[in-house]
C-alpha positions in Angstrom: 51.3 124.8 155.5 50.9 121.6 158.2 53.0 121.9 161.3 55.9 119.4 160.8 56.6 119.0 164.5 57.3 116.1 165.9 58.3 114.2 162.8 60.5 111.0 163.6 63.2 109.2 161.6 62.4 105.8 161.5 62.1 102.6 160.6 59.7 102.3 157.9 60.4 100.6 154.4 60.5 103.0 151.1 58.7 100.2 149.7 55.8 100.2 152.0 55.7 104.0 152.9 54.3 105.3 156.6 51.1 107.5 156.2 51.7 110.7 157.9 49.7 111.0 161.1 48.5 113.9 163.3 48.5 112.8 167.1 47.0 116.1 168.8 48.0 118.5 166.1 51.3 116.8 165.3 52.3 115.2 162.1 54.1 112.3 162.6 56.3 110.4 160.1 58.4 107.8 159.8 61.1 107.2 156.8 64.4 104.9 156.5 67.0 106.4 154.3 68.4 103.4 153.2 66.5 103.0 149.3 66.2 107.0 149.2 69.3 109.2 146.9 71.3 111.9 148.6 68.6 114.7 147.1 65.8 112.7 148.6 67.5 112.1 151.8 68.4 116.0 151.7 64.8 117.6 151.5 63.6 115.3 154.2 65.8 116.2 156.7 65.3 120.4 154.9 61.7 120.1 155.5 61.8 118.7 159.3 61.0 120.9 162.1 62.0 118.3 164.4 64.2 114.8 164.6 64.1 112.1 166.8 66.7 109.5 165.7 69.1 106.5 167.3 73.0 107.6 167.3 74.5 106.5 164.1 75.6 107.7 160.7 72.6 108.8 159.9 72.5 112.1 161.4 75.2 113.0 158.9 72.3 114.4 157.1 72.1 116.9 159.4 74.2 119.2 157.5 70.8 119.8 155.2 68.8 120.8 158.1 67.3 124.1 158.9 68.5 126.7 161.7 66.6 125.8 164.6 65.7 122.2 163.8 65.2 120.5 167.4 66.8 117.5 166.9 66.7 114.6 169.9 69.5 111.5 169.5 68.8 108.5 170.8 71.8 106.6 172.8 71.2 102.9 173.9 70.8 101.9 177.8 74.7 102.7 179.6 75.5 104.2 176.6 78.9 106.2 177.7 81.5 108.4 175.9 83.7 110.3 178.4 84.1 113.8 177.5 81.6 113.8 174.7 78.9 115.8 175.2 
């Protein structure tokens, strides 16, 4: 099985699907969960070894991921919530 490290949540259309790529050993891929069902939505996240995503409702989908899935949010430029950490 292909090491799944390093795979990003993205931008890229359903329609017009991103072609994994390996960048030093590292499969990279891209996928916007807007045109995909819940199940669809569910074994991507399942299947990630790592997730690299902006803040938003997205990440909901975390519930489906494994024990020990890095995952790495994204906040915008003086981004700030006191107490939130």
């Amino acid at each position: 099985m292909a090491s799944k490290m390093g795979e990003l949540s993205g931008a890229a259309s359903k329609s017009a699907p991103a072609v994994p790529e390996s960048r030093g050993g590292v499969v990279v891929d891209e996928v916007e969960f807007e045109g995909l069902t819940t199940r669809e939505q569910a074994r991507w996240v399942h299947d990630r070894d790592m997730i690299l995503s902006p803040h938003g409702a997205q990440l909901s989908n975390l519930v489906f991921a494994r024990p020990c899935t890095a995952v790495v949010e994204l906040y915008p430029p003086a981004y700030y919530l006191p107490g939130f950490y």
